[in-house]
KEVO-126432 format. One record per residue (C-alpha): x, y, z; residue in three letters. Coordinates in Angstrom, 1 decimal, padded with zeros to 4 digits. Each point is the difference from the previous one (the first is absolute). Example, Ala and Ser with C-alpha at 12.3 -4.5 7.8 and 13.67 -1.06 7.14 Angstrom:
2
+--------+--------+--------+-----+
:      u :      v :      w :  aa :
+--------+--------+--------+-----+
:  012.3 : -004.5 :  007.8 : ALA :
:  001.4 :  003.4 : -000.7 : SER :
+--------+--------+--------+-----+
END
This chain:
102
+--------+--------+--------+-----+
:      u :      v :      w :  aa :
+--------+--------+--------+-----+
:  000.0 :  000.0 :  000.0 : UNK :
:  002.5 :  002.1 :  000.8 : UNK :
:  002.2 : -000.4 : -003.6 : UNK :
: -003.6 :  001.1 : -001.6 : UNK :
: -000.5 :  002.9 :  001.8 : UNK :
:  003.9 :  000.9 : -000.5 : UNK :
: -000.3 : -001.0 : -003.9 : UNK :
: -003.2 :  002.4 : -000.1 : UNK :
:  001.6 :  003.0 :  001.6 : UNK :
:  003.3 : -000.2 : -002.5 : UNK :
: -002.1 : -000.5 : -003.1 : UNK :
:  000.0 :  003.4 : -001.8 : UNK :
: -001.7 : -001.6 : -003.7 : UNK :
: -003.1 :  002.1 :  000.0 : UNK :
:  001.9 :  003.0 :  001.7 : UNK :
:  000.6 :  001.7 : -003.8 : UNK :
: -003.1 : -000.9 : -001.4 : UNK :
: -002.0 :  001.7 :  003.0 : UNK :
:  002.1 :  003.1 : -000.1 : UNK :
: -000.6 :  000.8 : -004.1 : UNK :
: -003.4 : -001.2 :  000.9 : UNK :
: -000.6 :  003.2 :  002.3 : UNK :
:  002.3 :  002.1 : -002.4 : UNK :
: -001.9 : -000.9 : -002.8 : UNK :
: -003.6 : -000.1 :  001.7 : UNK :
:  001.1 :  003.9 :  001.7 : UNK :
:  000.6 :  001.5 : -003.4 : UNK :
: -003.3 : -001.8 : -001.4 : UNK :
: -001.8 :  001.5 :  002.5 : UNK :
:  001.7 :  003.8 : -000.2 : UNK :
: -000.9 : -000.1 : -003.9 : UNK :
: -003.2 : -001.0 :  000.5 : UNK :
: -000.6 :  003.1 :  002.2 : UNK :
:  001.3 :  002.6 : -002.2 : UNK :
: -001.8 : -001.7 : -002.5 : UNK :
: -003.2 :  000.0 :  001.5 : UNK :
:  000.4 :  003.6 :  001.4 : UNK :
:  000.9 :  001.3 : -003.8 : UNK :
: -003.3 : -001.7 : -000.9 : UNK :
: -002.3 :  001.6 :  003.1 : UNK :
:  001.7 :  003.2 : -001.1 : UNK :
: -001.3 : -000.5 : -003.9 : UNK :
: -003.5 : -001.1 :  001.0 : UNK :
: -000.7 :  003.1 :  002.0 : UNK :
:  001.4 :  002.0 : -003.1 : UNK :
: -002.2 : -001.5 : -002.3 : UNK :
: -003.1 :  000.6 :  002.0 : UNK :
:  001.2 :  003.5 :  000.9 : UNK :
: -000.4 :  000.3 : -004.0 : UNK :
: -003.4 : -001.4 : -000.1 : UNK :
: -001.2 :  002.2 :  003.2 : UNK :
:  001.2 :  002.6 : -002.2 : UNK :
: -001.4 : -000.9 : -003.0 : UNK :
: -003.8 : -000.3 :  002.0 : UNK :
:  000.7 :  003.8 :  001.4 : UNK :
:  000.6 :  001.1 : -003.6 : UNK :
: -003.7 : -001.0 : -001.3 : UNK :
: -001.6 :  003.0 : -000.3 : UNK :
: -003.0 : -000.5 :  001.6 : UNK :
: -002.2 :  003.5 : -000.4 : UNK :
: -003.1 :  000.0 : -002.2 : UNK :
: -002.6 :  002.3 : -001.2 : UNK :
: -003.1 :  000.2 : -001.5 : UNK :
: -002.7 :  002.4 : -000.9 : UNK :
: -004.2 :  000.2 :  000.4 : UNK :
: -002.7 : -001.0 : -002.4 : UNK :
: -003.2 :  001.9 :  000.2 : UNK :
: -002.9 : -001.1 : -002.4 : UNK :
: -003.2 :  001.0 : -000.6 : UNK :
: -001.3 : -001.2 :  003.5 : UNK :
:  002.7 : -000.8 :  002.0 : UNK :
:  003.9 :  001.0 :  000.5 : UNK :
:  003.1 : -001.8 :  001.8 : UNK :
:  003.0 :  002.2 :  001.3 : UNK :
:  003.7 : -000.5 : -000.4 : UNK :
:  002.5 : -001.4 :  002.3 : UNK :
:  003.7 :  000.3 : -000.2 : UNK :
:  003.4 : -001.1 :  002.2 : UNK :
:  003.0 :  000.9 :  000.1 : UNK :
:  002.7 : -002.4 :  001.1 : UNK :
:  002.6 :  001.6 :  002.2 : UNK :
:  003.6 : -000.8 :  001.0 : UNK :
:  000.5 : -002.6 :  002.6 : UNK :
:  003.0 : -000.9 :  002.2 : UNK :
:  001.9 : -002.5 : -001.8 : UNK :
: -001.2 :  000.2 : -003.4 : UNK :
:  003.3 :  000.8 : -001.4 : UNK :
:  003.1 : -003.0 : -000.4 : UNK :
:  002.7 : -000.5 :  002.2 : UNK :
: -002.4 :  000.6 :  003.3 : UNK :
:  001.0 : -002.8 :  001.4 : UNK :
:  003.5 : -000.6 :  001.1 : UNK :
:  001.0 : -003.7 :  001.1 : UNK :
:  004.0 :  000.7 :  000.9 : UNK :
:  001.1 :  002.8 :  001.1 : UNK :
:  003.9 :  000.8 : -000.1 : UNK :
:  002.2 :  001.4 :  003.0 : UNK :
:  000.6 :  003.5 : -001.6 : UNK :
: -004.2 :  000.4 :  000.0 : UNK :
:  000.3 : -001.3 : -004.0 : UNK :
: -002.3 : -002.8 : -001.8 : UNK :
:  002.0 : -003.1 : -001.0 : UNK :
+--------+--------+--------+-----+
END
């Protein structure tokens, strides 16, 4: 029992496998987070655009009265004002140290 547990503790075989297991795994893992942040970062750009895109529709309309021989309608009309983020680059995911927008 005691040569087994002797023969365990000197055995080293799987000692270099493990260690480019973690070296490999660690780097797998750190590209997968930039990758993943570089993808968050592209999705909110590209509904930033479509936000953008629904606050340009211009949504005022206007139309005038009828009148007839017995009867008559009036007009209505509205204007479509200016609302807070209507305009691109409202939304800013990263900001930079110096105050600047990656």
């Amino acid at each position: 029992m005691f040569q087994l547990i002797r023969d365990l503790y000197a055995d080293e075989a799987g000692f270099i496998i493990s260690s480019e297991m973690v070296l490999v795994g660690t780097i797998t893992v750190l590209g997968m987070v930039v990758g993943l942040s570089e993808v968050a970062f592209n999705i909110n750009q590209e509904l930033e655009d479509v936000g953008s895109a629904f606050g340009s529709i211009n949504q005022a309309y206007s139309y005038t009265g009828a009148a007839g021989g017995k009867g008559s309608s009036n007009g209505s009309s509205n204007n479509d004002e200016w609302d807070h983020g209507d305009h691109d680059g409202d939304v800013i995911c990263d900001v930079a140290p110096t105050g600047e927008s990656y």
